[in-house]
N, C-alpha and C positions, 0 to 999 in steps of 0.2 A: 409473679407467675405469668400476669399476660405479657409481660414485655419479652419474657423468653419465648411465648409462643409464637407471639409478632417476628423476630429476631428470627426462630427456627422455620416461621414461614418463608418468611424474605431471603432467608439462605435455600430456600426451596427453589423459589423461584429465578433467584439469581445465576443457582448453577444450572437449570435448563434453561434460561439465557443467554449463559454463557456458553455452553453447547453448541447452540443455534450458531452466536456469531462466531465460535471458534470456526465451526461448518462455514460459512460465509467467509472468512478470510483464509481457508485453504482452496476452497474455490477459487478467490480471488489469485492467489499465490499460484496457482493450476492455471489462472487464464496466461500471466507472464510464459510459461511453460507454453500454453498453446501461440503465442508471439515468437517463440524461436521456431518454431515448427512452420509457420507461415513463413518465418525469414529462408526457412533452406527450401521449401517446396518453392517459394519465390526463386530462389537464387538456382534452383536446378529446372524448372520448367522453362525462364527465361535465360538460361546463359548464356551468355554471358550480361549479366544482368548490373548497367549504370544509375539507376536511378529511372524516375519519372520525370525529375524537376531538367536535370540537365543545366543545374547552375554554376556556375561560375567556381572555382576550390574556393575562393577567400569569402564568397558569399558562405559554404558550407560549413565552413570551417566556421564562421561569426553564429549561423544559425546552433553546431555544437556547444559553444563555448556559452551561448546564451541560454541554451535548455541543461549547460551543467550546473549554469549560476542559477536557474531556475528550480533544479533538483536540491542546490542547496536551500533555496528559499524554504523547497517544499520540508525540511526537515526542519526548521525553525518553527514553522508554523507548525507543522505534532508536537515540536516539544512545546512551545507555547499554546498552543489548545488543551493538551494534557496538562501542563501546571495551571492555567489560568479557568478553564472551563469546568465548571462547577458538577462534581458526579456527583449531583444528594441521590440517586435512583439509580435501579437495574437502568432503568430505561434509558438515561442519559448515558452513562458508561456503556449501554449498547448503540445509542448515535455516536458516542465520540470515538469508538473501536472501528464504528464501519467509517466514517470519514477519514480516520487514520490510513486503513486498509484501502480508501479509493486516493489516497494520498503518493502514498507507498506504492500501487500498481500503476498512478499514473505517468512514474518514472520509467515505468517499462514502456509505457504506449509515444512517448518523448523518444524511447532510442527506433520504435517501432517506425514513427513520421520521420524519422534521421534515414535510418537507412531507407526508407520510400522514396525518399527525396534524392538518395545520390548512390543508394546500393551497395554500402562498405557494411557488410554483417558484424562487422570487429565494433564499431557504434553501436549497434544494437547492443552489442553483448555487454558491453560496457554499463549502460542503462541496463538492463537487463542486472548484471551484479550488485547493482548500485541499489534497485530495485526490491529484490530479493533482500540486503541486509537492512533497508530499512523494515521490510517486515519483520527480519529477524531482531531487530533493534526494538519495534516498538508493539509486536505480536501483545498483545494482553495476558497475563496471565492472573490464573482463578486466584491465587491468596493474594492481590493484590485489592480483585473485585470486593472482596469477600473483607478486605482489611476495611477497606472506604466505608460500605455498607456499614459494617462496624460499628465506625467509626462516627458515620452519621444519626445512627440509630442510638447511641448513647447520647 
């Protein structure tokens, strides 16, 4: 009897933490959103709008190709954080959701310092798509939390 009550607590608590960091990574998913919106006021208040950096095409072009190899790293490391990093607790699967979540948006902030650097929105956007499916790739969802919890608790 107390293990179901332990059980029925922990599922209490889990879904108002899961809540929270659902709220927290729509947010986050919302700031991508406020990154395009910075790219066209940029691109309409300065236009015609080249960049800051004023580098060189084949420096720009190296710096892309190195923040998409960088984008993919970033998706190696979710899937290996999420298989290798230990969820006994709300609390851990709510650290491992928000580093995911700052994982995942920081591909958007990558097309964000792209187009800063030399002014092509269509980079941004890129990062920007790239961005958004890995939230949608590794967004958390509750009968997963709720399966581990479980899972652990037995």
């Amino acid at each position: 009897m107390r293990g179901s009550r332990d059980l029925a607590r922990s599922l209490t608590t889990l879904k108002a933490r899961y809540l929270a960091v659902n709220f927290i990574g729509l947010a986050m998913i919302a700031s991508v959103f406020v990154y395009a919106g910075v790219v066209e006021v940029i691109k309409w208040r300065l236009a015609p709008f080249a960049g800051f950096a004023k580098l060189a095409p084949q420096t720009i072009t190296f710096i892309k190709y190195a923040f998409l190899a960088l984008a993919a790293a970033q998706f190696g490391v979710i899937k290996a954080l999420q298989k290798f990093l230990p969820a006994r607790s709300v609390a851990n699967l709510s650290t491992l959701a928000i580093i995911t979540f700052a994982l995942c948006e920081s591909v958007g902030v990558l097309g964000l310092v792209l187009f800063l650097l030399d002014g092509n929105s269509m980079d941004f956007y890129i990062f920007m798509v790239i961005s958004l499916g890995f939230f949608y790739l590794f967004f958390p969802k509750y009968e997963q939390w709720e399966e581990r919890v479980r899972f652990e608790k037995q």
